[in-house]
C-alpha positions in Angstrom: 15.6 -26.5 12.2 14.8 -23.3 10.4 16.6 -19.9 10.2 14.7 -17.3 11.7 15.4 -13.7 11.1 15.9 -11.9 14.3 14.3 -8.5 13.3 11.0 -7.8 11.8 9.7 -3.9 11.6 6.7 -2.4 9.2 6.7 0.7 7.3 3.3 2.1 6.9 2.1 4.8 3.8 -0.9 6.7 3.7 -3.2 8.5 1.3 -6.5 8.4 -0.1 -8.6 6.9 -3.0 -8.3 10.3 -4.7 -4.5 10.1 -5.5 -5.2 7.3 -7.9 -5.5 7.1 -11.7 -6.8 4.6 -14.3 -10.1 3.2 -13.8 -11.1 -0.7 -14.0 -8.4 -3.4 -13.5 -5.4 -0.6 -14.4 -6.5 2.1 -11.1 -3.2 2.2 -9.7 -1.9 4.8 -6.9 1.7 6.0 -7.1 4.1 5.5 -3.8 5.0 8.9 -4.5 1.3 9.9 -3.4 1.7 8.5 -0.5 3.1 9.8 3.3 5.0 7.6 5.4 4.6 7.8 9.5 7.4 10.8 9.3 4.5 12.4 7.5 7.0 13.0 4.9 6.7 12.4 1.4 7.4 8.9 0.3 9.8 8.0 -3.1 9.2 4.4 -3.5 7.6 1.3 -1.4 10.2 -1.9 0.3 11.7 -3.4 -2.7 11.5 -6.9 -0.5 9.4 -7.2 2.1 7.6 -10.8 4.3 4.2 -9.4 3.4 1.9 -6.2 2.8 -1.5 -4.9 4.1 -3.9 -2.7 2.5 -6.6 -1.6 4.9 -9.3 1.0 2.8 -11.2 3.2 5.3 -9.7 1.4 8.0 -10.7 -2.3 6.9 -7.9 -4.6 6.2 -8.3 -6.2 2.7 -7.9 -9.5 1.5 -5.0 -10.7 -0.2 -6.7 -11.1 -3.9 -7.4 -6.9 -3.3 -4.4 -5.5 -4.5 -1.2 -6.0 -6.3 2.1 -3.6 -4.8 5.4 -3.1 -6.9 8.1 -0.4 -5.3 6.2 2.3 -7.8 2.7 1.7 -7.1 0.0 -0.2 -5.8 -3.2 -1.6 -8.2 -6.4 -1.9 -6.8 -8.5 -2.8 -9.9 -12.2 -1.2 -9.3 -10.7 1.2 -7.2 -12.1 4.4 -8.8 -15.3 3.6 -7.9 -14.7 4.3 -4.5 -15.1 8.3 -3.2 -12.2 10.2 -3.7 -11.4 11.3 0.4 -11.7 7.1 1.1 -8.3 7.1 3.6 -5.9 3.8 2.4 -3.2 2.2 4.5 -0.9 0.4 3.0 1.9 -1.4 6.0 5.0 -3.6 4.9 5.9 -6.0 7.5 10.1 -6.0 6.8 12.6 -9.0 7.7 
């Protein structure tokens, strides 16, 4: 029988397309641009987490969207999009 872990909670960031820089496959936003739901300022994303989602003007993104380490998350092709598009990016924690 498998372990389960007994608690799961989400942290969720927000910002927009405009925080970003690079362009191509290096656009990358820092988790220092980013509020959490506090609205305060955020230093870093989870180190560990189950699993992340990236929704970009409210649509959730696939998986193959977006790569997340605790500094920053890469969306490559992302500087195409306008600069006020809002992103949500949620860690589901256990």
């Amino acid at each position: 029988m498998p372990i389960t872990k007994p608690f799961m909670t989400s942290l969720r960031f927000t910002s927009t397309m405009g925080a970003g820089t690079g362009t191509g496959a290096t656009f990358a936003i820092a988790a220092t641009s980013f509020t959490n739901d506090a609205g305060a300022a955020a230093t870093a994303f989870p180190g560990s987490f189950a699993f992340y989602n990236l929704y970009i003007n409210g649509v959730l993104q696939s998986g193959s969207t977006s790569t997340v380490t605790t500094t920053a998350i890469t969306i490559p092709d992302g500087d195409v999009e306008n600069g006020g598009t809002p992103l949500i990016v949620e860690f589901v924690i256990n």
